[in-house]
PDB file of N, CA, C and O in Angstrom:
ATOM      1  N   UNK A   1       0.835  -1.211   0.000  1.00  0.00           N
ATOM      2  CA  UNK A   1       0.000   0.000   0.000  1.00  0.00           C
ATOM      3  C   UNK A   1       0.868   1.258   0.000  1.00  0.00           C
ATOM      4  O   UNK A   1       2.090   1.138  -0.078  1.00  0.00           O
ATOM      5  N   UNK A   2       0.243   2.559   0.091  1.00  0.00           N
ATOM      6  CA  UNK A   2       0.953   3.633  -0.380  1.00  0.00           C
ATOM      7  C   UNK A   2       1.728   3.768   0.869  1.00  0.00           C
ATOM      8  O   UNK A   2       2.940   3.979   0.910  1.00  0.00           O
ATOM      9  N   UNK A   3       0.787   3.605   2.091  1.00  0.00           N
ATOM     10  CA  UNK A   3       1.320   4.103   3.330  1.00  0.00           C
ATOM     11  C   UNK A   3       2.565   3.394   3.696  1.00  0.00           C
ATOM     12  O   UNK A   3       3.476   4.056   4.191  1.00  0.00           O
ATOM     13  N   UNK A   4       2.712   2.084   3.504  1.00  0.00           N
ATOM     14  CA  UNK A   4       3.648   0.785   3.770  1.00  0.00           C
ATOM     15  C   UNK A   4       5.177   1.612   2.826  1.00  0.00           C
ATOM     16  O   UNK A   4       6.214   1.955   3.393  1.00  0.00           O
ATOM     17  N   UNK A   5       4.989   1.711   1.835  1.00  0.00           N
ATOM     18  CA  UNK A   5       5.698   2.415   0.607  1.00  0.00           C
ATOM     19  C   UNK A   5       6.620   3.708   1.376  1.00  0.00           C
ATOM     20  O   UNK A   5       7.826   3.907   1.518  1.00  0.00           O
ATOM     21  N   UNK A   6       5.180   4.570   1.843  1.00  0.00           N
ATOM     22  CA  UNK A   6       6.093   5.847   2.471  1.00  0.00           C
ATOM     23  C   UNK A   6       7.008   5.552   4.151  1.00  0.00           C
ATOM     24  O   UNK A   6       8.138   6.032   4.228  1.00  0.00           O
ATOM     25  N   UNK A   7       6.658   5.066   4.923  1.00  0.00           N
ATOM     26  CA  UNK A   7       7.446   4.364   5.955  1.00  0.00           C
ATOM     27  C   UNK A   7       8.332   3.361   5.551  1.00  0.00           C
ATOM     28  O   UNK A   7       9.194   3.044   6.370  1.00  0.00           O
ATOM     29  N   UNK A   8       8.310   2.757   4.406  1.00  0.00           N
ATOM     30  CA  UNK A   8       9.534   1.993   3.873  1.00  0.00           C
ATOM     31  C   UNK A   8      10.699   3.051   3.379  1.00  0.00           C
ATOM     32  O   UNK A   8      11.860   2.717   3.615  1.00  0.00           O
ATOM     33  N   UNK A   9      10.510   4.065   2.839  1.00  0.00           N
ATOM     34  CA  UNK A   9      10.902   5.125   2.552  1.00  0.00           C
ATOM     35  C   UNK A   9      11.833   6.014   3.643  1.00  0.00           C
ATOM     36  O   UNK A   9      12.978   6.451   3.527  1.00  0.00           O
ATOM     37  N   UNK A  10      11.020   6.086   4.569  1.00  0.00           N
ATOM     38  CA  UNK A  10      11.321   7.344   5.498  1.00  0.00           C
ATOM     39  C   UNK A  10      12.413   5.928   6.364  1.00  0.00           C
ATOM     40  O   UNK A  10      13.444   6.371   6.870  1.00  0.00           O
ATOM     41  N   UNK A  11      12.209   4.499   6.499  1.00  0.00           N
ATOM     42  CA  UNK A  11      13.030   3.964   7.115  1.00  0.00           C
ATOM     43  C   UNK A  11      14.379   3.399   6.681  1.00  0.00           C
ATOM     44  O   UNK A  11      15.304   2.842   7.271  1.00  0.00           O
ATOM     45  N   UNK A  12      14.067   3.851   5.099  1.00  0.00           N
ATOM     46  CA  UNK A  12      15.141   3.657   4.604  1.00  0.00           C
ATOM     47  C   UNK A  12      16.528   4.901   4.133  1.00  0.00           C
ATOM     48  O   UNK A  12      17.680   4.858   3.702  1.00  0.00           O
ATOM     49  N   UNK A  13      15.417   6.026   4.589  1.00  0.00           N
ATOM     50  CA  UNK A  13      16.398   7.877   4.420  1.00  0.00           C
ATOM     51  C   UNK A  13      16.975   7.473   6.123  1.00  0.00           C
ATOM     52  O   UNK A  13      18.063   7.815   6.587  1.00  0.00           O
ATOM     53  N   UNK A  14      16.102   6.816   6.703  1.00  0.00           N
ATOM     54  CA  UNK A  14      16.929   7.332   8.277  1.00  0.00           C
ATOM     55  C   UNK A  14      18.251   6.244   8.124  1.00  0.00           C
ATOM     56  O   UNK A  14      19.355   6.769   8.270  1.00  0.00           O
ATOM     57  N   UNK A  15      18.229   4.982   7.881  1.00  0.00           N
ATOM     58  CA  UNK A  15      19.373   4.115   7.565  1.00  0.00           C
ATOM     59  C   UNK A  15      20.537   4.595   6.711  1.00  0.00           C
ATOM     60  O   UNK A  15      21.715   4.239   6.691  1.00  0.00           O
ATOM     61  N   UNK A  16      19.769   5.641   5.910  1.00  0.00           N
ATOM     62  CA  UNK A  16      21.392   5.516   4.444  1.00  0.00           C
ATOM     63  C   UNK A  16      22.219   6.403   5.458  1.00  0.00           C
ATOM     64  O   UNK A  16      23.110   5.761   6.016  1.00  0.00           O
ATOM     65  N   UNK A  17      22.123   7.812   5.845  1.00  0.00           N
ATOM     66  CA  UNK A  17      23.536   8.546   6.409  1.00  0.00           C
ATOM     67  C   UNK A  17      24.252   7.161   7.164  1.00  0.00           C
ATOM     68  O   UNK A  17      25.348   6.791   6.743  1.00  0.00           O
ATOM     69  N   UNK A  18      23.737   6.582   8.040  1.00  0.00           N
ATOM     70  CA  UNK A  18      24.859   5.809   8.841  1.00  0.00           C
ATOM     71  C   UNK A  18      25.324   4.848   7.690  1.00  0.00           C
ATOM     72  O   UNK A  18      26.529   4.935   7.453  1.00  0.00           O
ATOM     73  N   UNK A  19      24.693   4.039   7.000  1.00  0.00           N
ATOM     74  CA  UNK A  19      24.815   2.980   6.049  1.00  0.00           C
ATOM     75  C   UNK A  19      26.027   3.551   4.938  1.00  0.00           C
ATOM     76  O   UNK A  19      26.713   2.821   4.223  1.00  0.00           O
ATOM     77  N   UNK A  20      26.079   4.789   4.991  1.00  0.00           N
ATOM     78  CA  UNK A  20      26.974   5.693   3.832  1.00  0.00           C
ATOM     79  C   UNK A  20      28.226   5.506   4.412  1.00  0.00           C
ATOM     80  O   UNK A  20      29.103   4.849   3.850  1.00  0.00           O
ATOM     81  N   UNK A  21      28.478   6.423   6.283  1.00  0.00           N
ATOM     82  CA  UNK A  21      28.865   6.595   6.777  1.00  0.00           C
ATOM     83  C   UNK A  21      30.211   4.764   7.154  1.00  0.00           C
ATOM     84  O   UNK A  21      31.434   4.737   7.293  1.00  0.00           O
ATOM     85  N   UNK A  22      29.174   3.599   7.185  1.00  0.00           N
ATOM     86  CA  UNK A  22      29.490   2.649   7.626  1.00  0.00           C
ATOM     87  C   UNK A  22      30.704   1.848   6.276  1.00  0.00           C
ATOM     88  O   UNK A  22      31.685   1.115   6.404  1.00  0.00           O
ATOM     89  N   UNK A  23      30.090   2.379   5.193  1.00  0.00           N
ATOM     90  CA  UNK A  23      30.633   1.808   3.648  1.00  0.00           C
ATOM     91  C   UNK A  23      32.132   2.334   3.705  1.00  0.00           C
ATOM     92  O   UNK A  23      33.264   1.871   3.844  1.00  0.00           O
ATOM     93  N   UNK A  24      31.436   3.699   3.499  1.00  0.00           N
ATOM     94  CA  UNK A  24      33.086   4.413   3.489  1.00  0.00           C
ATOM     95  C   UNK A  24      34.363   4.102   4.400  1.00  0.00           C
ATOM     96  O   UNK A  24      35.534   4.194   4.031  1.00  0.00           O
ATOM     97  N   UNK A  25      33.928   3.733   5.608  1.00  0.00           N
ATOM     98  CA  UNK A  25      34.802   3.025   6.802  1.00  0.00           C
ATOM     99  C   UNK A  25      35.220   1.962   6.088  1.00  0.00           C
ATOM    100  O   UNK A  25      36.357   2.126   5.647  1.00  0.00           O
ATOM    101  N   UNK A  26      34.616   0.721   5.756  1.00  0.00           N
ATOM    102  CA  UNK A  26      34.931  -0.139   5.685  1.00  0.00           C
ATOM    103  C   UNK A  26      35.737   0.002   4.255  1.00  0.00           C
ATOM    104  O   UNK A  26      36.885  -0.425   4.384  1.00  0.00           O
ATOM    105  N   UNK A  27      35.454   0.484   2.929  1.00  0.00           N
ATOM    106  CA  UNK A  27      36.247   1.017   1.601  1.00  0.00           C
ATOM    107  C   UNK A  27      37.313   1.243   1.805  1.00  0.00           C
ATOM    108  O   UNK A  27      38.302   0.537   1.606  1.00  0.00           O
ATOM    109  N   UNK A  28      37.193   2.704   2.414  1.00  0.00           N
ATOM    110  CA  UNK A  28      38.748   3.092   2.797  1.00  0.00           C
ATOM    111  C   UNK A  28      40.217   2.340   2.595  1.00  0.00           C
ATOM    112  O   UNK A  28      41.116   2.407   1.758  1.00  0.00           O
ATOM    113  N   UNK A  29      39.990   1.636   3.735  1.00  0.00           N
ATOM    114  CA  UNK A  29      41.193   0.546   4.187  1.00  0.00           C
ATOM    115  C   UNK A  29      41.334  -0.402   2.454  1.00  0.00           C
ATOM    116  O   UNK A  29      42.453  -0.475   1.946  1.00  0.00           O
ATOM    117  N   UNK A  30      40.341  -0.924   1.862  1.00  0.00           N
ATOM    118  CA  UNK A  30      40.409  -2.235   0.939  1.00  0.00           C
ATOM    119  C   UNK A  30      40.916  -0.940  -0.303  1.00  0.00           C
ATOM    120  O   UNK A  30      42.009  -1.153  -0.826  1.00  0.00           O
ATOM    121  N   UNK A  31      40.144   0.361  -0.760  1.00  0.00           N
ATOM    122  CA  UNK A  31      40.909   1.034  -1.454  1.00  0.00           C
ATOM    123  C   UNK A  31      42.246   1.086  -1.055  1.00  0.00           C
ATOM    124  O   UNK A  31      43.041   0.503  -1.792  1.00  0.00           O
ATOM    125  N   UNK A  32      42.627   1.576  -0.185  1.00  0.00           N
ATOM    126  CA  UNK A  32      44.685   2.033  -0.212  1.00  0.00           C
ATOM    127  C   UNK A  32      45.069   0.571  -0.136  1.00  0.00           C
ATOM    128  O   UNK A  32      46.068   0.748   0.560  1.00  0.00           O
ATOM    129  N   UNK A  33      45.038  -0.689  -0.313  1.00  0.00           N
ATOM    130  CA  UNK A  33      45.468  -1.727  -0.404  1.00  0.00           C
ATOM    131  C   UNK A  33      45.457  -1.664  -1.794  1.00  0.00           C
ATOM    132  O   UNK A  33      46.480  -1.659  -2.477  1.00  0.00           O
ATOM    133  N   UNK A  34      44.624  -1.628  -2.111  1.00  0.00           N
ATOM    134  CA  UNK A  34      44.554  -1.972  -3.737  1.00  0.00           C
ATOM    135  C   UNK A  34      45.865  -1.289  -4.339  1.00  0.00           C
ATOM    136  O   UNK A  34      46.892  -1.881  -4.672  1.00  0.00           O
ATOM    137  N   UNK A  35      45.573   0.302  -4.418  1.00  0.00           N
ATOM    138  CA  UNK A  35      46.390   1.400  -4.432  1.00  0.00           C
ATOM    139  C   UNK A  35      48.191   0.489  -4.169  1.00  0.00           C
ATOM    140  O   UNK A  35      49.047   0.348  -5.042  1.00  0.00           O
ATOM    141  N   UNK A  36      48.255   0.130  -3.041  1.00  0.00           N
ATOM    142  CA  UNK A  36      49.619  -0.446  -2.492  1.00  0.00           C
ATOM    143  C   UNK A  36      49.883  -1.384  -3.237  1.00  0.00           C
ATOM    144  O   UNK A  36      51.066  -1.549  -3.535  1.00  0.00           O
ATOM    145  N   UNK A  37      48.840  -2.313  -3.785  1.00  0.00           N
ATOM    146  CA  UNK A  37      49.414  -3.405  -4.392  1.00  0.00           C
ATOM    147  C   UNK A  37      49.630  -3.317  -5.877  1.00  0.00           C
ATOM    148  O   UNK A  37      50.562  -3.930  -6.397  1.00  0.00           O
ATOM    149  N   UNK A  38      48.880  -2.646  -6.511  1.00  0.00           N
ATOM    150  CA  UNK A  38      49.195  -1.720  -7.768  1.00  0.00           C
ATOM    151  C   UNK A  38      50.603  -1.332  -7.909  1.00  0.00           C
ATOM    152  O   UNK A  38      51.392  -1.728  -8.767  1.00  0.00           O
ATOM    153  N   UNK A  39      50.849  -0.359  -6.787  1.00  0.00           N
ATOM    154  CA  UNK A  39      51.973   0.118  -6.818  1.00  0.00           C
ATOM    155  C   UNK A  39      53.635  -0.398  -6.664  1.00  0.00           C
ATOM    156  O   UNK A  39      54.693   0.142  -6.989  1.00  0.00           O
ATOM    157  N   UNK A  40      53.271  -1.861  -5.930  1.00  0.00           N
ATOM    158  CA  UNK A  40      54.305  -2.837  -5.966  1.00  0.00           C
ATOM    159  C   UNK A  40      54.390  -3.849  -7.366  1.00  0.00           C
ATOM    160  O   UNK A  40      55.329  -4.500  -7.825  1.00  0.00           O
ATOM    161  N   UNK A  41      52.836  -3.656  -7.864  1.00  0.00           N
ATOM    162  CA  UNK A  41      53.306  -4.386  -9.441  1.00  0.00           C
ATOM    163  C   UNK A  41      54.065  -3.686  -9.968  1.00  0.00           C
ATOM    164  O   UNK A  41      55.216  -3.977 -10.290  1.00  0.00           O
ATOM    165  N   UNK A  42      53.277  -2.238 -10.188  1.00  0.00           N
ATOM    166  CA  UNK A  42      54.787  -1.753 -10.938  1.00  0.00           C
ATOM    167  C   UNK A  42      56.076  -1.532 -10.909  1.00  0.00           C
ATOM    168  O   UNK A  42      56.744  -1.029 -11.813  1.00  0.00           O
ATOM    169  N   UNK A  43      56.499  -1.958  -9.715  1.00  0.00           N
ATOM    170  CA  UNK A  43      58.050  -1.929  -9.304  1.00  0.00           C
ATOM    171  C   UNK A  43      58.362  -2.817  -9.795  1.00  0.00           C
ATOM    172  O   UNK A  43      59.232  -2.671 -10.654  1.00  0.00           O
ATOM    173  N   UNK A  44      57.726  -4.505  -9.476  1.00  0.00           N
ATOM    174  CA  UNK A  44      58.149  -5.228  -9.480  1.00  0.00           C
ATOM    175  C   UNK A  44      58.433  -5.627 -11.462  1.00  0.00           C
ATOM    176  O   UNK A  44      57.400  -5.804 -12.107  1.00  0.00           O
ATOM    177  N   UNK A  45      59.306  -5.692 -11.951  1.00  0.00           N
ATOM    178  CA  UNK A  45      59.908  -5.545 -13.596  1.00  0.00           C
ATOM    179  C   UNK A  45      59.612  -6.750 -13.761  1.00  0.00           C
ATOM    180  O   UNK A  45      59.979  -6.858 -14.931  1.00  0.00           O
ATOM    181  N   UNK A  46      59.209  -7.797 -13.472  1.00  0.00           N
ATOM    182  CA  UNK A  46      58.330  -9.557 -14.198  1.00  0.00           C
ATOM    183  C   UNK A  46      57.152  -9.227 -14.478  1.00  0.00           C
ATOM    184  O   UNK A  46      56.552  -9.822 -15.373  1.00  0.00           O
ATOM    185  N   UNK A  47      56.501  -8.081 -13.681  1.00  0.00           N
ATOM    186  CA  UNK A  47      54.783  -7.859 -13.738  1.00  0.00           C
ATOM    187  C   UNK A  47      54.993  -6.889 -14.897  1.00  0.00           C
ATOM    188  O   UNK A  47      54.424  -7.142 -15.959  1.00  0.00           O
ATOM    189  N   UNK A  48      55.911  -5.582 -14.771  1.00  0.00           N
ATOM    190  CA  UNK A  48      56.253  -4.797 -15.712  1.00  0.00           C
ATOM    191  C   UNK A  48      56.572  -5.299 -17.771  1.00  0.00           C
ATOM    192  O   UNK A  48      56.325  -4.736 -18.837  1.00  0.00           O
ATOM    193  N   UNK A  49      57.212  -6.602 -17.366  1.00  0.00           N
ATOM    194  CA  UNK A  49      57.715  -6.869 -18.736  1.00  0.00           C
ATOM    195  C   UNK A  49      56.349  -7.780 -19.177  1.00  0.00           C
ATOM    196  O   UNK A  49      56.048  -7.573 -20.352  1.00  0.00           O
ATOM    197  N   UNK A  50      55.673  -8.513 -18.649  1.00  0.00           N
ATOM    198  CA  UNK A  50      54.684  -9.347 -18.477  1.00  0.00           C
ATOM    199  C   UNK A  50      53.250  -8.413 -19.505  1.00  0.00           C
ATOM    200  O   UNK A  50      52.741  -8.801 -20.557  1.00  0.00           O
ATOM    201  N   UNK A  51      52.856  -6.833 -18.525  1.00  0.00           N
ATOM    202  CA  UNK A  51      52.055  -6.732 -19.132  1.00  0.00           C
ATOM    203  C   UNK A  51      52.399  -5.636 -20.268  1.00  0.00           C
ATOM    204  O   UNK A  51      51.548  -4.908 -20.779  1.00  0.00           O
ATOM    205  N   UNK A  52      53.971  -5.627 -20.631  1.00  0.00           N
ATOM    206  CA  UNK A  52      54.287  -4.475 -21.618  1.00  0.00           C
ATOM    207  C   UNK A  52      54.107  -5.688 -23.129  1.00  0.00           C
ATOM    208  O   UNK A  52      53.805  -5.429 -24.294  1.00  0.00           O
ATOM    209  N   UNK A  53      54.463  -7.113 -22.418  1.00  0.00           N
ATOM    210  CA  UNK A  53      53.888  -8.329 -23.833  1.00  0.00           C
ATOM    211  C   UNK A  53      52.829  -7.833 -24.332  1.00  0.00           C
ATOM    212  O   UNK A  53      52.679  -7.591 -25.529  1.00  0.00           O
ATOM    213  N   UNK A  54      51.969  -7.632 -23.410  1.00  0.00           N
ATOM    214  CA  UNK A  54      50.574  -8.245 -23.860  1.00  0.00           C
ATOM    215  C   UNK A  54      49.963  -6.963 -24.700  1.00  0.00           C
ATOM    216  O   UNK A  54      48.853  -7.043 -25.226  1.00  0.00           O
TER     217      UNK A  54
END
């Protein structure tokens, strides 16, 4: 029903700030890993010559 719809709504605006709040925490950390490990492929010259083949 409409009413079910708008309280699904309003319970789902009060969840997202923390739910936003909770993502980004947890992202953070798994982004700059990524970032780090990126950055050791390219040092590393087997990963370097590997994808300059391809």
């Amino acid at each position: 029903t409409e009413r079910e719809k708008q309280e699904d709504l309003q319970k789902w605006a009060r969840g997202w700030k923390g739910r936003q709040k909770a993502h980004r925490k947890a992202f953070k950390p798994v982004h700059e890993e990524f970032l780090r490990l990126i950055g050791s492929m390219r040092q590393d010259s087997a990963w370097r010559r590997r994808l300059g083949d391809e």
